[in-house]
SERO-4910 file (N, C-alpha, C, O; in steps of 0.05 Angstrom, whole numbers):
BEGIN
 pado doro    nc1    nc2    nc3   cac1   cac2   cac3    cc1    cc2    cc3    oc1    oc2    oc3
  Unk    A   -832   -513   1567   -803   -507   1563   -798   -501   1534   -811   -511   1515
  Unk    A   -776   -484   1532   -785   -478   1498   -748   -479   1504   -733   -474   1523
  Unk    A   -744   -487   1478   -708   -492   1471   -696   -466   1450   -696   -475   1428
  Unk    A   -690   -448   1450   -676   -439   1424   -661   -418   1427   -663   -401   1445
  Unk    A   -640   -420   1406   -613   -410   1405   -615   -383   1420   -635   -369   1419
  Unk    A   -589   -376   1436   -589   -356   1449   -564   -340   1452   -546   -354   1443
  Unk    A   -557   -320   1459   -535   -307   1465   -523   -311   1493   -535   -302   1513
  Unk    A   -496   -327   1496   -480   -336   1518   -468   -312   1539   -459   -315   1561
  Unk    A   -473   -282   1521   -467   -261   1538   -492   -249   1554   -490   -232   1572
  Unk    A   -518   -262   1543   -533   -248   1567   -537   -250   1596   -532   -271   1609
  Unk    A   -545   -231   1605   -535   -227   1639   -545   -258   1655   -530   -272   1668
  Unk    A   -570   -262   1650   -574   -291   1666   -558   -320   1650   -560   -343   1656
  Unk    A   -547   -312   1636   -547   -333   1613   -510   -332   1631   -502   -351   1644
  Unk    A   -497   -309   1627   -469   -309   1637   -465   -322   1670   -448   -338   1677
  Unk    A   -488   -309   1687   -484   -323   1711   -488   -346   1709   -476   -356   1728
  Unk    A   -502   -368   1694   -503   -394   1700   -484   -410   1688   -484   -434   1691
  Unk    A   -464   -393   1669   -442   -410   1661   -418   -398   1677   -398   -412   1679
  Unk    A   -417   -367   1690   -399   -370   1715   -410   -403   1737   -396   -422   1743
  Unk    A   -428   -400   1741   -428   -426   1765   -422   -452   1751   -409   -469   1762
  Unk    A   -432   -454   1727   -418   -469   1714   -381   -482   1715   -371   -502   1724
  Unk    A   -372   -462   1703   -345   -457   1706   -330   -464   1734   -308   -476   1736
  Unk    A   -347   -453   1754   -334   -452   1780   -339   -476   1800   -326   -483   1819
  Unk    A   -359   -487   1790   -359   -517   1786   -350   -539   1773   -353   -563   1776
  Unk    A   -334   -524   1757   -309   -545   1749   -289   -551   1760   -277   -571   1766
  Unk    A   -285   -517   1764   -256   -521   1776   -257   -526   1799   -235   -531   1810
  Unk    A   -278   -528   1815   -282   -538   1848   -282   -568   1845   -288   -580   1865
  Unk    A   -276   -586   1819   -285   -617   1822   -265   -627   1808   -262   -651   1812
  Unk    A   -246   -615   1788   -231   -624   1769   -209   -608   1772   -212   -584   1780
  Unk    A   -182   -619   1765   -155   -596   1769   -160   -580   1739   -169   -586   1716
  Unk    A   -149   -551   1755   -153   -530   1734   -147   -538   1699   -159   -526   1681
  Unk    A   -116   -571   1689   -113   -570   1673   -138   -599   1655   -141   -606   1632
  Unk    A   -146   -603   1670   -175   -625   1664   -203   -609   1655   -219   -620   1641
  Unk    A   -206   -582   1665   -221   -560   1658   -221   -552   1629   -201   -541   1620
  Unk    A   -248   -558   1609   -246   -554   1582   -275   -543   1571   -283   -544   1548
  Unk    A   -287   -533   1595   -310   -511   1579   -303   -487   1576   -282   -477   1586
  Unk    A   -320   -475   1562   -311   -454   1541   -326   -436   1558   -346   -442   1570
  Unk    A   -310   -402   1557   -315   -380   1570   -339   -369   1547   -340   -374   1523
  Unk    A   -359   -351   1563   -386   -342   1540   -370   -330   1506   -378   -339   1484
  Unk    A   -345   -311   1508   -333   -306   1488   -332   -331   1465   -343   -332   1443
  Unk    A   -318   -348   1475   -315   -370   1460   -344   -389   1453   -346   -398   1431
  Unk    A   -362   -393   1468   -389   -399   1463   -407   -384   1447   -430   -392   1441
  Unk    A   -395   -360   1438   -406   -338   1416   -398   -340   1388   -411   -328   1371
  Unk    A   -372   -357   1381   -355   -352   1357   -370   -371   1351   -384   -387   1364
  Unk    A   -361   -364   1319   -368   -378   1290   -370   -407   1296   -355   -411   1316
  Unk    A   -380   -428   1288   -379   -457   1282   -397   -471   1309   -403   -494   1311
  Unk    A   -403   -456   1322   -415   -460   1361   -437   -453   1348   -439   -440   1327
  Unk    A   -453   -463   1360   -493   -460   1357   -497   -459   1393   -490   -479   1405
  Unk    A   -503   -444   1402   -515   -440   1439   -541   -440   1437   -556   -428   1421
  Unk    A   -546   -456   1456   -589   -452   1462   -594   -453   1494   -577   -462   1510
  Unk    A   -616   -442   1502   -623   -438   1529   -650   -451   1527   -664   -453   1507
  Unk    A   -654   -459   1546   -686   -472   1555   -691   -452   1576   -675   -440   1591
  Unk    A   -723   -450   1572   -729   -427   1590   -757   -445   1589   -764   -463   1575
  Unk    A   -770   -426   1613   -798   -432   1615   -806   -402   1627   -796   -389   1645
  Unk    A   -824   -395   1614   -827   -359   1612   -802   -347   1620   -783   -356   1607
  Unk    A   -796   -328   1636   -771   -311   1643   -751   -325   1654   -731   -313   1661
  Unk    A   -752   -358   1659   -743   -369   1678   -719   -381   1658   -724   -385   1635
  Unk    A   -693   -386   1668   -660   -398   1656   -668   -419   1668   -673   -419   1692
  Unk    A   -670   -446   1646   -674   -473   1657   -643   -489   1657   -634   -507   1671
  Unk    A   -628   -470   1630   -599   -495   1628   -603   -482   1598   -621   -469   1588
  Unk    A   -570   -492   1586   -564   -482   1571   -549   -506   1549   -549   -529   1559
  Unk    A   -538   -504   1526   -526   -529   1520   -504   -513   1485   -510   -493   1472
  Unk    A   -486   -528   1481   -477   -513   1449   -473   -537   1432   -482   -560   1437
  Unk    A   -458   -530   1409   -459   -550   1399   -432   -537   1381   -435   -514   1373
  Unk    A   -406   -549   1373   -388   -541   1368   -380   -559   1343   -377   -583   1346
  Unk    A   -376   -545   1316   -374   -564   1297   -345   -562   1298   -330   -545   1305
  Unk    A   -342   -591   1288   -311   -612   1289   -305   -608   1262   -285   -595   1257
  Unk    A   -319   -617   1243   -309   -627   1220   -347   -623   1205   -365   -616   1220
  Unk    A   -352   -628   1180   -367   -630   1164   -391   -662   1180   -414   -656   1185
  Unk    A   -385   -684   1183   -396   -698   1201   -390   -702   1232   -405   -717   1244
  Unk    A   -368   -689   1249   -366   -687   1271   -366   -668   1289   -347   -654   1296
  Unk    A   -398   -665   1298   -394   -642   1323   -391   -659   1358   -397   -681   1368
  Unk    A   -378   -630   1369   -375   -631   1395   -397   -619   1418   -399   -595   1419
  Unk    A   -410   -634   1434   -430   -626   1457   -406   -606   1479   -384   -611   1490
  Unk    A   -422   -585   1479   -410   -562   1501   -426   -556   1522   -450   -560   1517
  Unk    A   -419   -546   1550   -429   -530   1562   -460   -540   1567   -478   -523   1571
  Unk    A   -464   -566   1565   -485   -572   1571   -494   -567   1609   -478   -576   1625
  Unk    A   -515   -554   1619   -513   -546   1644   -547   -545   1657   -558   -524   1649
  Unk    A   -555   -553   1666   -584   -546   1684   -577   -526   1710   -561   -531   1728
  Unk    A   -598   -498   1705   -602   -483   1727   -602   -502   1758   -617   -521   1762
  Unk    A   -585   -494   1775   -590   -508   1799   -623   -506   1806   -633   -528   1804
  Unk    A   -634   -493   1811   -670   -484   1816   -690   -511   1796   -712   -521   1799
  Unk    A   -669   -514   1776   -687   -530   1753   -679   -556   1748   -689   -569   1730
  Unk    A   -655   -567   1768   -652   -595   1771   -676   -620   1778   -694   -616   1793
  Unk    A   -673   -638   1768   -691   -660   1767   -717   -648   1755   -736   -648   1771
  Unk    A   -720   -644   1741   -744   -632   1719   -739   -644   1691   -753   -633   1674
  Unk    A   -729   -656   1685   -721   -664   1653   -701   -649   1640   -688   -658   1621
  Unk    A   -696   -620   1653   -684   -603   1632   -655   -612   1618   -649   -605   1595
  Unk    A   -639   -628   1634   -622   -634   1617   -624   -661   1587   -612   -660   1566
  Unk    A   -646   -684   1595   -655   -695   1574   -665   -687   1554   -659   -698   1533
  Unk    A   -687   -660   1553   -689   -645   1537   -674   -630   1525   -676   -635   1501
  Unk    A   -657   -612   1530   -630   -600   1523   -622   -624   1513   -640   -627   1497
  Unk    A   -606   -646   1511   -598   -668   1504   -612   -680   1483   -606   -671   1461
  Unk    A   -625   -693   1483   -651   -695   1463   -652   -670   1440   -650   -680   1418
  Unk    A   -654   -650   1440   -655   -618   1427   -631   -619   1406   -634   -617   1382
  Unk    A   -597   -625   1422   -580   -618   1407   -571   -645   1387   -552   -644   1371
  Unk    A   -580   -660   1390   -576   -688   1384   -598   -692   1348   -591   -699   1326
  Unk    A   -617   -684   1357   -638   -682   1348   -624   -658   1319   -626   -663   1295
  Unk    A   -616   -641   1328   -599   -616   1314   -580   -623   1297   -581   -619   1273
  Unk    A   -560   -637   1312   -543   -644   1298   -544   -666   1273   -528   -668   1255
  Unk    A   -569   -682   1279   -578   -698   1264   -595   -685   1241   -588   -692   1219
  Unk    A   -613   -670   1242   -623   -652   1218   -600   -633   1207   -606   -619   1188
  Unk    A   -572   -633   1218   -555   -611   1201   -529   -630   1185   -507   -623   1176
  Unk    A   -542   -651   1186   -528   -672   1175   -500   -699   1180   -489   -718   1170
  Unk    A   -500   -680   1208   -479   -691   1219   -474   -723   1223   -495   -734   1219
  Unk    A   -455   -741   1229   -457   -772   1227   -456   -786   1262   -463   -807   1272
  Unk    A   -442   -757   1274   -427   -767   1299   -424   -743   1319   -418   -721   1310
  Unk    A   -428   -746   1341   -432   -725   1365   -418   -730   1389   -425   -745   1407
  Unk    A   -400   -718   1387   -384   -731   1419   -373   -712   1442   -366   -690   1432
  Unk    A   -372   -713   1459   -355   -700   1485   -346   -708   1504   -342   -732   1507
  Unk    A   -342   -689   1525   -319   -698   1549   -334   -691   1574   -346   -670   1581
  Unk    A   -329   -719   1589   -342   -700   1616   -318   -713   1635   -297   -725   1630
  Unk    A   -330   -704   1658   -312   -713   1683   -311   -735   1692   -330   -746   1681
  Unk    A   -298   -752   1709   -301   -772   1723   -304   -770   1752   -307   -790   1766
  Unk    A   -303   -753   1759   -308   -747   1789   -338   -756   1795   -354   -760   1777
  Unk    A   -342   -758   1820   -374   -771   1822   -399   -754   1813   -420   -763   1804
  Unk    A   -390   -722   1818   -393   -706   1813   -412   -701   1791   -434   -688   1789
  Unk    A   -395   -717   1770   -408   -716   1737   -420   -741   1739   -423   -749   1715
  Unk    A   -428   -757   1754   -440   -785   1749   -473   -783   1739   -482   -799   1724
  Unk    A   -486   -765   1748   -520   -754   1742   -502   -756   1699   -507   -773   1682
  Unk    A   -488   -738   1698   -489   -727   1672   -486   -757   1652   -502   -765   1635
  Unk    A   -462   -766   1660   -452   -797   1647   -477   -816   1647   -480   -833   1630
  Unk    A   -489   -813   1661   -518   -834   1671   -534   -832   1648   -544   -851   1637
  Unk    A   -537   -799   1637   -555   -782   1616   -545   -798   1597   -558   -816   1586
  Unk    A   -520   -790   1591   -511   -799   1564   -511   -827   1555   -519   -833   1533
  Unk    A   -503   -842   1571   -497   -871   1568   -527   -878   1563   -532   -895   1545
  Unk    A   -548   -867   1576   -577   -877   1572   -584   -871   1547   -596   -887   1533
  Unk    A   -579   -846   1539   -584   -834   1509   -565   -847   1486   -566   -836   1464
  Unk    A   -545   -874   1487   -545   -884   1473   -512   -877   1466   -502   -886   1445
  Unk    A   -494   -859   1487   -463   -843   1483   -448   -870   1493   -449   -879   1516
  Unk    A   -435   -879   1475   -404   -898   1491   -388   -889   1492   -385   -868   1480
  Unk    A   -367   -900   1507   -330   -892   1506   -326   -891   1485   -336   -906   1467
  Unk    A   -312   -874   1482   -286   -866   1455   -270   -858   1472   -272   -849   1495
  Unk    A   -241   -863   1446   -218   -849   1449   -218   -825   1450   -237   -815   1437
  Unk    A   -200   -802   1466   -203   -776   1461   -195   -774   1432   -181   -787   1417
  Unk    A   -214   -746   1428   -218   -730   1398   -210   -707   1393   -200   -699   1414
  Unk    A   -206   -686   1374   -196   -665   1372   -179   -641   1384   -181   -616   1387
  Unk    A   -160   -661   1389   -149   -648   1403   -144   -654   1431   -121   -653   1441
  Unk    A   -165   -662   1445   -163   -683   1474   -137   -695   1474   -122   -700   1455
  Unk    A   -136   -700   1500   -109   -727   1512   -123   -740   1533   -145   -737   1544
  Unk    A   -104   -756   1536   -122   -788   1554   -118   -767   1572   -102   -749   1566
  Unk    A   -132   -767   1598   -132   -760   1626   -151   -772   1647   -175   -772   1647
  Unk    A   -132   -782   1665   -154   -801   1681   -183   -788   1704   -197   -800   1720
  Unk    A   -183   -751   1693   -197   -736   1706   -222   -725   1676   -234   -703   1673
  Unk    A   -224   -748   1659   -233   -739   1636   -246   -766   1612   -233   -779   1597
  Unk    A   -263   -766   1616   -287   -786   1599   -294   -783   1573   -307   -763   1572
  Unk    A   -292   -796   1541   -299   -786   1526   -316   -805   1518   -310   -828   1520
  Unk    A   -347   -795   1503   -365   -811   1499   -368   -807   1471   -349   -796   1460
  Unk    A   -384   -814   1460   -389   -812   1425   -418   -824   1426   -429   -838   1444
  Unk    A   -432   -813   1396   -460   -817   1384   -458   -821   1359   -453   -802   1344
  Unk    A   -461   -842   1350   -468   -850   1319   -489   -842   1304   -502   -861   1294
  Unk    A   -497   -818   1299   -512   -808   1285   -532   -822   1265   -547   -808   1251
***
C-alpha cells in the first residue's frame, strides 16, 4: 500500500468521496453533515492523500490546517472493496505521523455518533484521540463527537 498526496478531483478519487458524502447524509441530518466537497479538499491549507495498492483506491484522508499548531483530520474514508485490511489505521497512522513532522502540537476532528461511525471512534480512541470540546468553529450537537491528539 503506498500513501501519497493526491488530487480530490480525480475520477476514482471523486466517486469515493461521492459515496462518502452520501453516506453521511443517509446516517446524520443534513445540518450535522461537515465533510468537505472535492473543491474544498483542493484549496490552500488542506494536504489530501490516497492509499492505493497498484491501480487500486484503498481510502483517502486530508488534513486541514487550524492554526500554526492545530490541524483538523478530514474526509478520512476506506474504499468499501478495501474494508477490514488496515487501510484506515494506516491512513491514520500516515496523517498523524504528518502532522507531527510539520510541526504541529494537536490534531483533532469530528465524527458521528450514530452506530454507524462506531468502527471509526473505535480507530481513534485506540490511536490515543479523546473527547474535546467542539473546535473551530463547531457547536455542541448531540449527532456530533469531537476527539483531539496531543501531538
Amino acid at each position: 500500500m503506498q500513501i501519497a498526496p493526491d488530487d480530490p478531483r480525480r475520477p476514482d478519487v471523486l466517486a469515493l468521496l461521492e459515496e462518502h458524502l452520501a453516506d453521511m447524509y443517509a446516517t446524520s441530518p443534513a445540518e450535522s453533515v461537515h465533510a468537505l466537497d472535492p473543491d474544498a479538499l483542493a484549496a490552500p491549507g488542506i494536504t489530501f492523500w490516497t492509499a492505493r495498492s497498484d491501480d487500486e483506491l484503498l481510502g483517502c484522508v486530508a488534513l486541514k490546517r487550524l492554526s500554526g499548531e492545530h490541524v483538523e483530520l478530514k474526509s478520512m474514508r476506506t474504499a468499501t472493496a478495501a474494508r477490514r485490511r488496515g487501510v484506515a489505521g494506516r491512513l491514520l497512522d500516515h496523517v498523524v505521523g504528518e502532522a507531527r513532522s510539520r510541526g504541529h502540537r494537536r490534531i483533532s476532528l469530528e465524527t458521528g455518533t450514530e452506530d454507524y461511525f462506531a468502527p471509526a471512534r473505535a480507530l481513534y480512541v485506540a490511536r490515543g484521540f479523546a473527547e474535546c470540546p467542539p473546535f473551530e468553529g463547531y457547536a455542541l450537537d448531540p449527532n456530533s463527537v469531537f476527539l483531539t491528539l496531543a501531538l
